[in-house]
KOLZA-5422 format. One record per residue: residue number from 1; residue in one letter; x, y, z of N, C-alpha, C in turn. Coordinates in nm, 4 decimals. Example, Ala and Ser with C-alpha at 12.3 -4.5 7.8 and 13.67 -1.06 7.14 Angstrom:
2
 num residu       nX       nY       nZ      caX      caY      caZ       cX       cY       cZ
   1      a   1.3190  -0.5690   0.7800   1.2300  -0.4500   0.7800   1.3200  -0.3300   0.7800
   2      s   1.2850  -0.2250   0.7080   1.3670  -0.1060   0.7140   1.2900   0.0030   0.7870
This chain:
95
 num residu       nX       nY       nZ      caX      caY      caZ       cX       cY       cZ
   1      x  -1.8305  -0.0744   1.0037  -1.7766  -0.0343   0.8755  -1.6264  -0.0070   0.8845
   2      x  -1.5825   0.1041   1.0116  -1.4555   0.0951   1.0247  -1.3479  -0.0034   1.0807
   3      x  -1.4051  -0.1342   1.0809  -1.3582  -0.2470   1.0923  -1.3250  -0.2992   0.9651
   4      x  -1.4207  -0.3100   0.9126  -1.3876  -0.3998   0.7727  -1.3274  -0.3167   0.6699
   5      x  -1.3084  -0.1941   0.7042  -1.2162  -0.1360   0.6056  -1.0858  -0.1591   0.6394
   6      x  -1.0429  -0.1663   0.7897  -0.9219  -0.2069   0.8528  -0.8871  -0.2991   0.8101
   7      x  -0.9358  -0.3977   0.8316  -0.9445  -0.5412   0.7899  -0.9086  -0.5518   0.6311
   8      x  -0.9785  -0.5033   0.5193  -0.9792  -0.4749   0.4020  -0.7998  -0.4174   0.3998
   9      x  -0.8057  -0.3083   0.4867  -0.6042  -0.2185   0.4409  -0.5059  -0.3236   0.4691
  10      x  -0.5346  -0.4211   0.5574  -0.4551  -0.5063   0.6235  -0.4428  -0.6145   0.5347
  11      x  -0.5010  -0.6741   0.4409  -0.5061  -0.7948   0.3721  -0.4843  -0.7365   0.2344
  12      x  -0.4837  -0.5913   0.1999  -0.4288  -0.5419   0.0959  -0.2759  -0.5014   0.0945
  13      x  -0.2668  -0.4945   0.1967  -0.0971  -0.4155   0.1872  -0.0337  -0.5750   0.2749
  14      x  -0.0828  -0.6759   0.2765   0.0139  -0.7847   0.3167   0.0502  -0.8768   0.1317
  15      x  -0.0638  -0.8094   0.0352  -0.0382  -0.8942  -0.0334   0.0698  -0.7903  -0.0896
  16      x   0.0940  -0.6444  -0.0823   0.1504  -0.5462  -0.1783   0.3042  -0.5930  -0.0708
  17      x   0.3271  -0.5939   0.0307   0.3999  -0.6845   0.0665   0.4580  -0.7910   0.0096
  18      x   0.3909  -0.9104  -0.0323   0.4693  -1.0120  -0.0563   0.4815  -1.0102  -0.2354
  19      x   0.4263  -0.8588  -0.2813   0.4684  -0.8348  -0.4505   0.5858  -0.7591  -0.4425
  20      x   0.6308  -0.6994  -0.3295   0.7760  -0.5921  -0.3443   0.8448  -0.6903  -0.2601
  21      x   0.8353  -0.7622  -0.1905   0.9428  -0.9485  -0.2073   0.9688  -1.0108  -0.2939
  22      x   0.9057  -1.0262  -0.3504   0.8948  -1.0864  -0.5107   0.9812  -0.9965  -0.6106
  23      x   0.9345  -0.8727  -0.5869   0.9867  -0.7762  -0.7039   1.1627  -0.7543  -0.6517
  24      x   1.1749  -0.7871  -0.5351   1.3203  -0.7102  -0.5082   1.4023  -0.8394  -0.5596
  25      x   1.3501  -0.9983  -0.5618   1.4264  -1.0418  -0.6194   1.4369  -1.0695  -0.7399
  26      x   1.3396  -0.9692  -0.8213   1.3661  -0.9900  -0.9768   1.4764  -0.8943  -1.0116
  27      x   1.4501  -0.7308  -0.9520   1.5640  -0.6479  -0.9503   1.6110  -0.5811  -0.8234
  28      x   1.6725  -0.5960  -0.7130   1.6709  -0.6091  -0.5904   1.7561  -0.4183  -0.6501
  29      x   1.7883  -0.3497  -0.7470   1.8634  -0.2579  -0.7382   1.7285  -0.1132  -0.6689
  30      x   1.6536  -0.1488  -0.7373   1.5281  -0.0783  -0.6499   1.4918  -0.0822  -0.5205
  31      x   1.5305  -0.1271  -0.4462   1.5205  -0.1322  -0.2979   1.6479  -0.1629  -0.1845
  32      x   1.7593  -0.0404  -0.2332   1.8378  -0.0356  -0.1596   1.7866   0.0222  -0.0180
  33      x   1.8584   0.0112   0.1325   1.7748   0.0323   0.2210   1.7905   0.1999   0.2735
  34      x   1.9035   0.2588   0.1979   1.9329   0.4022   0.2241   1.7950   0.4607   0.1567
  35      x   1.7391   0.4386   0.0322   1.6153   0.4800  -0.0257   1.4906   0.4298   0.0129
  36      x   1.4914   0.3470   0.0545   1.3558   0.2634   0.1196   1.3259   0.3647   0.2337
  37      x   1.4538   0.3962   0.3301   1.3775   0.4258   0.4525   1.3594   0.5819   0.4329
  38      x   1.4389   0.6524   0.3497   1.3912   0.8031   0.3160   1.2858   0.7933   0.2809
  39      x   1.2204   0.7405   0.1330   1.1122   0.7307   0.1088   1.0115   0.7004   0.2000
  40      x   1.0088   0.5768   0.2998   0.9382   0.5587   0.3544   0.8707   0.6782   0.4888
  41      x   0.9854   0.7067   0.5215   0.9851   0.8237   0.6551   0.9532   0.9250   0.5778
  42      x   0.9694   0.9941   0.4549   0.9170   1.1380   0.3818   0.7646   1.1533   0.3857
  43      x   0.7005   0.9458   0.3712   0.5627   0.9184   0.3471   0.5193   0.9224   0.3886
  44      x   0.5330   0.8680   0.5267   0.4677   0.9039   0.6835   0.4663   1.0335   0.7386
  45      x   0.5588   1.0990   0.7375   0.5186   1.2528   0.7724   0.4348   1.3392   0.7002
  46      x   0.4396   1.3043   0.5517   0.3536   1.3613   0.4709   0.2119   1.3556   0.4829
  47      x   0.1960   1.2114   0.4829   0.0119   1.1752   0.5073  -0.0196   1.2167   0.5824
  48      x   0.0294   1.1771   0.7252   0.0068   1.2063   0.8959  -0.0268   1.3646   0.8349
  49      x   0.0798   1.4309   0.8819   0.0417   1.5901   0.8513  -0.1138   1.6020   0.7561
  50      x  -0.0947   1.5632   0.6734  -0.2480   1.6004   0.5491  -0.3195   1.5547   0.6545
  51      x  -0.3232   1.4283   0.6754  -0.4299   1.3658   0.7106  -0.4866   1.3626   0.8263
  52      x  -0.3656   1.4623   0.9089  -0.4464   1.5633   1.0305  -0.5123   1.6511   1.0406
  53      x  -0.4461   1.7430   0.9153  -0.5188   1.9093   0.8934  -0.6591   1.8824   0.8421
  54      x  -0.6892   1.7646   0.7402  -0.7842   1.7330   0.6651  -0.9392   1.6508   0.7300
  55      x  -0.8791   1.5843   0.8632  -0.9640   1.6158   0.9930  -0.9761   1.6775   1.0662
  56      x  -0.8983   1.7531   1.1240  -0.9167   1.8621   1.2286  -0.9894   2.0035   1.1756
  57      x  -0.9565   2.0055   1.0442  -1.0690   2.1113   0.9269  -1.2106   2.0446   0.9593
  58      x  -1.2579   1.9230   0.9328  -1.3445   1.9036   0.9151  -1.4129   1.8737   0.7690
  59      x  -1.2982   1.8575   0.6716  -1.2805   1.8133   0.5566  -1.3345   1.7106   0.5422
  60      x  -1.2931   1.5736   0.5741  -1.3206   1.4279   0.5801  -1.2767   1.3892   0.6890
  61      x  -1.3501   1.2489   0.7003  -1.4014   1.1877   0.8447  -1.2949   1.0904   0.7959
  62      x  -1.1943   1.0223   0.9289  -1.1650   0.8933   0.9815  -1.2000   0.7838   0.8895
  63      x  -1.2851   0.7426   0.8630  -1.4149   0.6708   0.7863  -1.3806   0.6744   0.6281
  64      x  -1.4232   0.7964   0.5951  -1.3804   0.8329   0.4448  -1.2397   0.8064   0.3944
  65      x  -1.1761   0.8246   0.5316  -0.9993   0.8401   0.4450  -0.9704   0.6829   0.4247
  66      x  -0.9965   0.6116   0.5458  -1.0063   0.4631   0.5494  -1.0643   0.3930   0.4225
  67      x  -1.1793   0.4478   0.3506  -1.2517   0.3796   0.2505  -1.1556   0.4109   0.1361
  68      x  -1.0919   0.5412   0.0867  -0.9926   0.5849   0.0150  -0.8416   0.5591   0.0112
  69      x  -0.8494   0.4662   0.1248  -0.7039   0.4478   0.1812  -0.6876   0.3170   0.1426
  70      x  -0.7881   0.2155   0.1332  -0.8206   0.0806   0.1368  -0.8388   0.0656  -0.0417
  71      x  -0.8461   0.1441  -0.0749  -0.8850   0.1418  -0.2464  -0.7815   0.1258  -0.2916
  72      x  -0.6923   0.2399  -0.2458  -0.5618   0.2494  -0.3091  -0.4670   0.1593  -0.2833
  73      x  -0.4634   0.0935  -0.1460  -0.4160  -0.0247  -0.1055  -0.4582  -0.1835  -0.1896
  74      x  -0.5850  -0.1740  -0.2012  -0.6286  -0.2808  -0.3334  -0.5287  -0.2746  -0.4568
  75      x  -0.5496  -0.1727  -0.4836  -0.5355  -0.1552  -0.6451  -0.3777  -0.1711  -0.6971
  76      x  -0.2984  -0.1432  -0.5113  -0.1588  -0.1244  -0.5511  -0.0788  -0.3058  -0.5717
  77      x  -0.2081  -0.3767  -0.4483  -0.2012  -0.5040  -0.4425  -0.2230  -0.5505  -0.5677
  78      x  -0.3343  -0.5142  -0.6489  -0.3649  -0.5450  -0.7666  -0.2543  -0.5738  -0.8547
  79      x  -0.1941  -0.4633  -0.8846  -0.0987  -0.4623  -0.9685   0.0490  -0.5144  -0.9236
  80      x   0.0294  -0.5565  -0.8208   0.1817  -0.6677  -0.8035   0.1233  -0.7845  -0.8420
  81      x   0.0112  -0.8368  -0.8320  -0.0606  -0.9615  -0.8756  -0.0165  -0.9811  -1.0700
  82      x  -0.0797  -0.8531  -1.0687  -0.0196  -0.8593  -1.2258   0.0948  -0.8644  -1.2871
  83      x   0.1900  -0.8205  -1.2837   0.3276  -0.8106  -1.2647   0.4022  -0.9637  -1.2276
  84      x   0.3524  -0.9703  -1.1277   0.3949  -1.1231  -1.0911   0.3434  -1.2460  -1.1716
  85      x   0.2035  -1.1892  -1.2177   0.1107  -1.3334  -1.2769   0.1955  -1.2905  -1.4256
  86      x   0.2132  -1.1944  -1.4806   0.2724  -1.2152  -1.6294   0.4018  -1.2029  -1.6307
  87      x   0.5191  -1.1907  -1.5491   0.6384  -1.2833  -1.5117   0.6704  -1.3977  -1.5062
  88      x   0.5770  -1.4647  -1.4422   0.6036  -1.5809  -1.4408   0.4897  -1.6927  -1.4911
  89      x   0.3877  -1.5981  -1.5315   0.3345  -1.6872  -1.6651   0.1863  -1.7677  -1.5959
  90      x   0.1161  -1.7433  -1.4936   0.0479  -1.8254  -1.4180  -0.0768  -1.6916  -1.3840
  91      x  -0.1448  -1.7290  -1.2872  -0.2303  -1.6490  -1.2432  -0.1713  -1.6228  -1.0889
  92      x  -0.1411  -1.5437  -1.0068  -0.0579  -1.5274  -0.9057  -0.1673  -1.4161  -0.7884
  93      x  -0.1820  -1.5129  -0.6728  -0.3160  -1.4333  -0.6056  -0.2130  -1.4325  -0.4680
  94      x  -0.1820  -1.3039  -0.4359  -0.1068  -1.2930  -0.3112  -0.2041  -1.2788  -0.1871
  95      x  -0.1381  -1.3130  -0.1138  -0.2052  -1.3125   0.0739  -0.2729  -1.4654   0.0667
């Protein structure tokens, strides 16, 4: 199970990937790299931290966060699909 959810985060965030490629060259002013990497580094310390205390509590399992982690990774993929498919007028299936 915790394979194919891996598998599942990995083929979701390559397509949310190639929708914020897409998107930076429709308005590239959104992804200057002074804000990319704050944001990005604020994000990683943030989760990590939660998402240590929230196992080491005994809150949720490895497993669970993965199934919740993989959703949100869909859905974010989702919506660059959309974005992209009614931009440019087509049906647009990334990865």
């Amino acid at each position: 199970m915790i394979e194919d959810l891996e598998r599942r985060y990995l083929a979701a965030m390559h397509k949310v990937q190639s929708g914020v490629a897409a998107k930076m060259e429709i308005d590239p002013k959104d992804v200057t790299p002074k804000s990319l990497r704050v944001g990005v580094n604020s994000s990683l310390l943030n989760n990590g931290a939660l998402l240590h205390l929230l196992i080491d509590k005994g809150i949720i399992t490895h497993e669970e966060f993965l199934e919740v982690l993989v959703d949100y990774a869909e859905r974010e993929a989702l919506m660059y699909e959309q974005l992209l498919s009614e931009r440019y007028h087509t049906n647009i299936h990334l990865g």
